[in-house]
Steps between C-alpha positions, in 0.01 A plus 500: 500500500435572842185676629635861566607479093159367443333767660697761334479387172100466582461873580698608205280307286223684692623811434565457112184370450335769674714768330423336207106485543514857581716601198245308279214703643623813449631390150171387418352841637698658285431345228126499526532879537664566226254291255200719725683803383544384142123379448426847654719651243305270217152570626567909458674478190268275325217800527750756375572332182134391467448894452740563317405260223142604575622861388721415194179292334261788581735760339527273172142384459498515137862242470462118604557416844850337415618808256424732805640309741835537389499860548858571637373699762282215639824299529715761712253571736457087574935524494462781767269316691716157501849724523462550927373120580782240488292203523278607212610370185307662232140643420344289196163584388399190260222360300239285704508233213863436393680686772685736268649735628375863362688743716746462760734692728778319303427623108703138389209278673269660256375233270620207707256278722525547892360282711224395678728483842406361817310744737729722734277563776379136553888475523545734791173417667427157487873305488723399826853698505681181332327540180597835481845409580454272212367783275827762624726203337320406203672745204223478234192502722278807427130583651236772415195688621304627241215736408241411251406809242139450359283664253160395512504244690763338309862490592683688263898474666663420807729740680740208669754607767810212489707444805821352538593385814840436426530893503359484890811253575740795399283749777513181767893463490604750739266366720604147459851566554439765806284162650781261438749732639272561830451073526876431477568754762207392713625079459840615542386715808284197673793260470712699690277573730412125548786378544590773792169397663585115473849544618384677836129287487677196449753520771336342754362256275887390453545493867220257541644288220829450691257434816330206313852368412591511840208297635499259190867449620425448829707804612193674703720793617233767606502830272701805641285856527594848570464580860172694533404419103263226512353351166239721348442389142344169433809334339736587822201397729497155291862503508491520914201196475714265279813556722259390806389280254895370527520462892168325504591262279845413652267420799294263313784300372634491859132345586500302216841364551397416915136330379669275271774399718208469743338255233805303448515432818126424589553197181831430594292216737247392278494142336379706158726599267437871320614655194411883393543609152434843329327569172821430294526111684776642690560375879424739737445351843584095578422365849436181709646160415635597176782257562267214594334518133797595303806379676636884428561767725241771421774801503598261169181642357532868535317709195471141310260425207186320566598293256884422577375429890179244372602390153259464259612156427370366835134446564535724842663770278243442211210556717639819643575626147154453400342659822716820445383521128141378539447706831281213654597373838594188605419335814661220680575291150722219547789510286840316442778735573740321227474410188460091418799321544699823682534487934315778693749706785217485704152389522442272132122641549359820592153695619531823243307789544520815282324838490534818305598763664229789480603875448396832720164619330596738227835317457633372133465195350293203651707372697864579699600166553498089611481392846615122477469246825627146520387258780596161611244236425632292855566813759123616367363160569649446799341832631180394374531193640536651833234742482282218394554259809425851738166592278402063527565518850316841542199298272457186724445697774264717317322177363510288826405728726142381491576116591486648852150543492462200291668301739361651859081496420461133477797430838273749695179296372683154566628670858144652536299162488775269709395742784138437409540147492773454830199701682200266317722220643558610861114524511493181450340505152661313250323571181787762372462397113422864348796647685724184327370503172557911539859433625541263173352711257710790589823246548450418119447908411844570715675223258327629145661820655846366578473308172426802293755685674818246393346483169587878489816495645623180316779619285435477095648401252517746228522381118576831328508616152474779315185615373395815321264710714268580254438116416484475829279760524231372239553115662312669838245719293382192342446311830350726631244601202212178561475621859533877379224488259276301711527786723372745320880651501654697197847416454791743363869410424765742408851360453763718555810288514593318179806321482572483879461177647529400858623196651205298734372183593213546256225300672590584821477889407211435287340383813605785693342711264156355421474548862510853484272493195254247693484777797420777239238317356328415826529856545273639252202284559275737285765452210771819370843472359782305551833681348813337464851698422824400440797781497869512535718714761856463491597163625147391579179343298147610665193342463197703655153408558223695541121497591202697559396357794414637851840495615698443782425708855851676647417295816567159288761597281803380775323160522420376146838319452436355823485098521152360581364867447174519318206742487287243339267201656605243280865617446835310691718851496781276324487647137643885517767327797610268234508737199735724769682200532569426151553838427777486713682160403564715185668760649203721457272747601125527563275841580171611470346834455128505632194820515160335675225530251737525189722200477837321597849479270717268603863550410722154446870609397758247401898508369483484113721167404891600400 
């Protein structure tokens, strides 16, 4: 049923159900006027015949009250009085005690009992309209309003008048049918009516409808108007905006079309291999080296299953299944292509990443989508490995750019006192001892220099394994504690990064990172708290450690890292220079964060193990 038939049908309900509401009030007008009229009726008749039995006992004093009650006379006048009101059944005027009747506008009720009825008048005043419906259908249902007659204080009779409503149906029937008569017409009346107003409402409505199957068939022909009869009703004005709806669209899918050629193009070079599927795990966009990973050529895998591209059977394909059902992402995992025992097209092991694809706000569903990426374990590591010999490079220059001034202080000393002693000498004095045993203290300082410096730059040999960061973690917390709580310093761990391990010399970057905790420690002399966090961000484990100390002044922060660098008496500047160093025979980053008066973070990221 479309919506124009829904609409129609909904108004003619309307209409019947309003004809029929009105219909029932005026029945049930009706109706309560005609019981108002009746119990009007009762209430003056009941007085009447009160008299008149009033006058037939006082004209008979000397006979019984039932011998002169059934004076004849006393009978026709209560007949007259019941003869002109249809509703009223009879007039019975009975004994209080056993309801005998002793005279009666109907001579054969004399003798019998009558009654008691229910009251009339708490029937018309005090009942809804559907119990007096009830009432007008019941056939035996009779009511009264009576009149007590008492002699000394004593009630000798009651004068009881008896209604039938069943007689007030008979009055009601012309009116019932005259109401019917005027609701048929009235129904009959609104449906034609309704459906002449939907036909002409409705038309544009239909015009729209065909509009809508235009643009859902892509056929976004703009709507044709009268010349000089623009859209004035809201359905042709929404009409006009859904066929300019239409055009815009077509332009969208034109821009749509050009960005993702534009896309296909832009990964057409890339080393990465990316797959696209919609909410159903169809294929929707495939780019990059699809070949390289699956030795097929991606217009193979047009509108393909998830699952029929990455079977299910295959740990790559198992891990994708689970990502697009679980909604989790995965991140660089390392996973076989093939199954054991089958041969791969292409790489045997892949990098997989895998993300959900998001909807707009206010869209359905959770998600619209997988966005899967494959990456070659050797191209990536041969890019790293390039961008790690450029960032050492870039770090021994950083780090030996204070030998320099290691180097030139004690020449110009050594330089300084051969002058002194060349002069002492041309003088002819010959006691030039101080400026040797200067020359020979600072020859020995320029070789603990040189020394120090080819100690640094000797190349190391790494033994690697891999260790889980937050064992690691704990392993430098606990060296660190003696010294720690000696120092008044409050220590606080929070371990982030369960399960991931990472793959280091472990006493060489244990060393690199007590110095960093050694530093913080010697930085809050008046004691505070040492903090120590270990997180995970996509392909990379971070430890971070923090202090309360007094900080680090902007006009130091370039030299920290620096060899020989030191802002301390006692201290060789070797320790923060070596931690860079160590930092960076893993392939890894160091930073620090620093605010004087508040504290220093330092920042040491490295690859998790794969």
């Amino acid at each position: 049923m479309n919506l124009q038939a829904k609409l129609t049908l909904g108004n003619i309900m309307l209409v019947v159900v309003m004809v029929s509401i009105i219909s029932a009030i005026n029945l049930a007008g009706e109706v309560q006027q005609h019981f108002d009229a009746t119990l009007e009726r009762a209430e003056v008749l009941n007085p009447v015949a009160t008299t008149f039995v009033r006058q037939t006992l006082n004209s008979r004093l000397r006979s019984p009250i039932r011998e002169a009650l059934r004076d004849p006379d006393l009978s026709n006048d209560l007949l007259d009085l019941v003869t002109d009101a249809r509703a009223i059944l009879e007039i019975a005027v009975v004994d209080p005690k056993t309801n005998e009747v002793w005279a009666d506008s109907d001579p054969k009720r004399i003798g019998k009992p009558s009654g008691p009825y229910p009251d009339f008048k708490d029937l018309v005043l005090h009942t809804g309209w559907y119990a007096k419906l009830r009432v007008l259908s019941s056939h035996e249902s009779y009511y009264q309003l009576e009149q007590a007659l008492a002699s000394g204080g004593v009630t000798v009779l009651y004068v009881r008048v008896i209604i039938a409503p069943a007689l007030i149906r008979e009055d009601i029937k012309p009116m019932l049918t005259r109401e019917a008569d005027l609701a048929v017409a009235s129904v009959a009346g609104a449906i034609c009516v309704t459906f002449l107003f939907s036909a002409i409402a409705f038309r544009p409505l239909g015009r729209l409808r065909r509009q809508l199957d235009l643009v859902a068939s892509g056929e976004y022909e703009p709507e044709k108007t009268a010349a000089g009869k623009p859209a004035t009703d809201e359905l042709s004005q929404m009409a006009s905006k859904v066929s300019l709806l239409g055009q815009r669209l077509r332009g969208a899918q034109y821009e749509v079309s050009d960005l993702r050629g534009n896309i296909d193009r832009l990964l057409q070079d890339l080393e990465d291999a990316v797959f696209i599927f919609n909410r159903e795990g169809g294929l929707v966009f495939a780019s990059g080296s699809v070949e390289k990973f699956l030795g097929r050529n991606r217009g193979e895998l047009a509108r393909q299953l998830i699952t029929t591209i990455f079977p299910p059977a295959t740990p790559l394909g198992l891990l994708i299944a689970q990502a697009a059902q679980t909604g989790r992402p995965v991140r660089n995992r390392r996973v076989p292509v093939a199954a054991a025992g089958e041969v791969a097209a292409g790489p045997a092991i892949v990098l997989l990443s895998a993300d959900t694809l998001e909807t707009l706000p206010g869209g359905a569903g959770s998600g619209s989508g997988l966005l899967v990426r494959l990456r070659d374990p050797e191209a990536q590591r041969k890019i790293g490995r390039e961008l790690q010999t450029a960032d050492r490079m870039a770090a021994i220059s950083r780090v030996s750019s204070g030998v320099a001034h290691e180097v030139k202080n004690p020449l110009n000393a050594i330089l300084l006192h051969v002058e002194v002693a060349k002069a002492r000498l041309a003088r002819g004095e010959t006691d030039v001892e101080p400026q040797m045993e200067i020359i020979s203290r600072e020859i020995l300082r320029l070789d603990r220099v040189v020394k120090t410096f080819l100690d640094f730059t000797r190349p190391v040999d790494l033994k690697l394994s891999n260790v889980p960061v937050g064992e690691f973690a704990d392993e430098v917390v606990d060296l660190a504690r003696p010294q720690a709580e000696a120092s008044k310093i409050r220590i606080n761990v929070v371990q982030e990064a369960e399960g991931v391990e990472i793959r280091v010399d472990r006493d060489l970057m244990k060393q690199a990172l007590l110095n960093v905790v050694v530093n913080a420690i010697e930085a809050m002399p008046e004691g505070g708290e040492l903090r120590f966090d270990s997180t995970v961000t996509e392909d990379m484990a971070e430890i971070r450690i923090s202090d309360t100390g007094v900080g680090i002044p902007p006009e130091l922060r370039e030299k920290i890292f620096r060899l020989y660098f030191t802002t301390r008496k006692e201290g060789s500047g070797i320790g923060l220079a070596m931690t860079f160093r160590i930092v960076q025979l893993h392939d890894g980053t160091i930073d620090f964060a620093s605010e004087p008066g508040k504290g220093t973070t330092f920042i040491i990221r490295l690859p998790i193990a794969v």
